[in-house]
N, C-alpha and C positions, 0 to 999 in steps of 0.2 A: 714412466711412473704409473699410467695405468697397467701395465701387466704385472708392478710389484704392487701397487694394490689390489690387485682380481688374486693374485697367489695369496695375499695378507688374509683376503677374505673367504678364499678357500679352506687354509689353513683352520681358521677359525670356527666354519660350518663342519670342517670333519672333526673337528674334538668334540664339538656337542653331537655331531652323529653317533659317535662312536659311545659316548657317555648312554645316551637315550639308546641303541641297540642294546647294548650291555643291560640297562635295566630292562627291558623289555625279554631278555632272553633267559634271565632271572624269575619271570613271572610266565615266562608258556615255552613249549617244546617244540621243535618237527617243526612242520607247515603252520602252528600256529602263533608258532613269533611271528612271523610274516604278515600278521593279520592284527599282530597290536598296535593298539592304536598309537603309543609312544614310537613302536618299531616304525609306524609309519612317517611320525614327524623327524623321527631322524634317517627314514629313506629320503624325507624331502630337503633333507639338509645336505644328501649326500649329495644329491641331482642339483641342489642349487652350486656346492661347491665345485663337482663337477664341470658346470658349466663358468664357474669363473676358472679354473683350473684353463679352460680353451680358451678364456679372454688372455691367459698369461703366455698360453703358448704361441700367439701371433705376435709375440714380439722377444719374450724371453726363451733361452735354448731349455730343452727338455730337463737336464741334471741338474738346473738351477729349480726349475718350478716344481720339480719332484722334491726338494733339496727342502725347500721352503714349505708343500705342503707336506712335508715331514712333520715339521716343528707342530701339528696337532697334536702331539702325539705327548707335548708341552700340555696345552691345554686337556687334554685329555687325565693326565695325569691329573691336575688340579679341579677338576671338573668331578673326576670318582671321588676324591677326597670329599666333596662337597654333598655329590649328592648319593652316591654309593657308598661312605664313609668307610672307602678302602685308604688304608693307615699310609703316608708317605715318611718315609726315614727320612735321615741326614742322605744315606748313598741315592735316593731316591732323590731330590733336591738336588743335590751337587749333579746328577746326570742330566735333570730336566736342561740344568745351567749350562753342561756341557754341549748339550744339542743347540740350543739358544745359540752360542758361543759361537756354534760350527754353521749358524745359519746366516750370522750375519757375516761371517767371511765369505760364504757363497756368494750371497745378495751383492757384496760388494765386487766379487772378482763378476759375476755372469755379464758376458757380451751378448750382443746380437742375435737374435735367431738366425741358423742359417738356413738360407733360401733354396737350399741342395734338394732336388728331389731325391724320396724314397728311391734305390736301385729298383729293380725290374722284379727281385728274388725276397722283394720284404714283404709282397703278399704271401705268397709260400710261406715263407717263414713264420707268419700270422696266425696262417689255416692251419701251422702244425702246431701250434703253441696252445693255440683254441683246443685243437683236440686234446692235447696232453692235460691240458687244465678240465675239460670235461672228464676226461678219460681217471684221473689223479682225484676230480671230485667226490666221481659213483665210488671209486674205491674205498676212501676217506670217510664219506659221508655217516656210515650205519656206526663205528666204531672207531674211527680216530680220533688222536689226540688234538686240542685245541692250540697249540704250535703248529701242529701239521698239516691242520686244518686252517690256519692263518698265513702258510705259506703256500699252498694252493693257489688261496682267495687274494692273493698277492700277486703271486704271477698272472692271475685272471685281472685283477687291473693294472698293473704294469703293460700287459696287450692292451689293452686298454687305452693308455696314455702313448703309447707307441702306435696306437693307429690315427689317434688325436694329429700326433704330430706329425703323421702322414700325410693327414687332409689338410693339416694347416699351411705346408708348402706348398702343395697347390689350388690353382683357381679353378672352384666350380659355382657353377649355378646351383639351382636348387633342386630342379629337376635333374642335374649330374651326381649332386651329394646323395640323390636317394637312389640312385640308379649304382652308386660304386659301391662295392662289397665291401669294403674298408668301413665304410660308414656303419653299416650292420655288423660289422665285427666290435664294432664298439661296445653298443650294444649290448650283444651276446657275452663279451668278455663281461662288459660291466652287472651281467644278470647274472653270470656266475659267481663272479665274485664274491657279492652282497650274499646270494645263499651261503656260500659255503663260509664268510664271515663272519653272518647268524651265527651259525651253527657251530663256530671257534666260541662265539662268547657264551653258548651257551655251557660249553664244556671247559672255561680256565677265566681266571680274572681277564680284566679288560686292559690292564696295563703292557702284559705281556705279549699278550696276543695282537695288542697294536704296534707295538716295536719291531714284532716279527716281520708284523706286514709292508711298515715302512723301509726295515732295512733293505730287503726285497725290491720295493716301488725306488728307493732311491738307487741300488745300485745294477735293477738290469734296465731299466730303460734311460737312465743318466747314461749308463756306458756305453748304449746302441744307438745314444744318441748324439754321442761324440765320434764315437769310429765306424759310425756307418752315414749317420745323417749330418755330421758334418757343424755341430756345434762347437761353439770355442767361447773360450773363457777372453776377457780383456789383455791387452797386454800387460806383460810383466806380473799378472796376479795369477799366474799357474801355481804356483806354490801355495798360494792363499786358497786356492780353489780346492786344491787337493788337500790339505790341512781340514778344509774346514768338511769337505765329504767326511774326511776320516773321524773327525770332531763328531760331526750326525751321526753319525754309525757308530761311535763306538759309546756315545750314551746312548741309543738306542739301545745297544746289545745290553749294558749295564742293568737298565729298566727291564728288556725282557727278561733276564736273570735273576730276576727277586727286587730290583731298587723302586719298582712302584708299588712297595708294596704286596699283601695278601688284601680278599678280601674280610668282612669282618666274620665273626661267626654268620651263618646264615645266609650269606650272601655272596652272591655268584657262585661260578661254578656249579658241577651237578648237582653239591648236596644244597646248595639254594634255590635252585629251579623247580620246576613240580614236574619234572622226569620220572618216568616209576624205574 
């Protein structure tokens, strides 16, 4: 119960993140979103959910608590409505419900974490993800689109959450967790991220660009988390478990495709921001 609370409460700090970057990315460009002051209250939203995100992961498997803090992306929706008076349709509604729908099948089928350590080759595998998401960012960065830019910054937390649940199978001290690279790849992944984030909201609505990123966070480190690390769903709820991935993901896609809406005249996107 407490790691489906710490995911509950994840979920929730990332839709008001996501809402507060978005206006803040609306009101300054470049290095100085980074610097506003809303941009700031929803970097500390993201760090606090972050850190419940790892309360989830000491007991729930990876594609579960990815699965769940999808569902911000719920809240996010109804949160632009609010305060970005970006317009939500009927198909915008009906997919919010679809994701809902597919989260609480997850919640219901996810087992145990498993206690498998990371293989020998998932740092490797880390250091080269790192680099491609660095590498994909500088490219991205000057003139990419804010899908493309949101799928980056998605694979940069997905490493992210996959190094989380690296350290969370094994036992260290404090002076081992600052000492193992894992830990600063964190990190790192999670500093790229957030820029290149930024930098999607500054160039596309927020609804979009957040689906993109979740579909992403849920299905590369859900699936490395099952067939390398070793997570499993309850018995007999395999079918529910996959149903309801599929459920996440496919409102997801609905949302980034137009169902959350545009924003209104004036707001978000380029010609809202004060980009010259």
């Amino acid at each position: 119960m407490i790691g489906f609370a710490a995911a509950i409460a994840g979920t929730l700090l990332y839709g008001v993140a996501s809402v507060a970057q978005s206006y803040a990315a609306q009101r300054a460009s470049g290095a100085a979103v980074l610097r506003h002051p809303v941009y700031l209250v929803g970097l500390g939203c993201d760090l606090l959910a972050w850190l419940a995100s790892l309360v989830a992961l000491w007991s729930l498997p990876l594609f579960a608590v990815q699965s769940l803090l999808a569902g911000s992306l719920a809240v996010t929706v109804v949160l632009a409505a609010l305060v970005l008076h970006v317009p939500v349709g009927p198909a915008g509604r009906v997919a919010t419900a679809v994701v809902i729908v597919g989260l609480v099948l997850v919640s219901w089928s996810a087992g145990a974490e498993s206690t498998r350590a990371a293989p020998g080759w998932f740092v490797g595998l880390l250091v080269a993800l790192l680099a491609a998401v660095v590498a994909g960012g500088v490219a991205l960065y000057g003139r990419g689109g804010s899908i493309a830019l949101a799928a980056v910054a998605a694979l940069g937390f997905s490493g992210a959450a996959m190094a989380a649940r690296a350290l969370a199978s094994s036992s260290l001290s404090l002076a081992g967790l600052l000492a193992d690279p894992v830990a600063w790849m964190i990190v790192a992944f999670g500093v790229v991220g957030a820029v290149l984030y930024a930098r999607s909201l500054e160039r596309g609505a927020v609804g979009p660009a957040t689906a993109t990123l979740w579909v992403i966070e849920v299905l590369v480190p859900g699936g490395l988390g099952v067939l390398v690390l070793g997570d499993t769903v309850r018995p007999g709820t395999l079918v529910l478990a996959a149903a309801g991935v599929a459920l996440a993901i496919a409102g997801t896609v609905a949302l980034a495709r137009g169902g959350a809406g545009e924003p209104a005249p004036g707001i978000g996107g380029e010609s809202g921001s004060s980009q010259g």
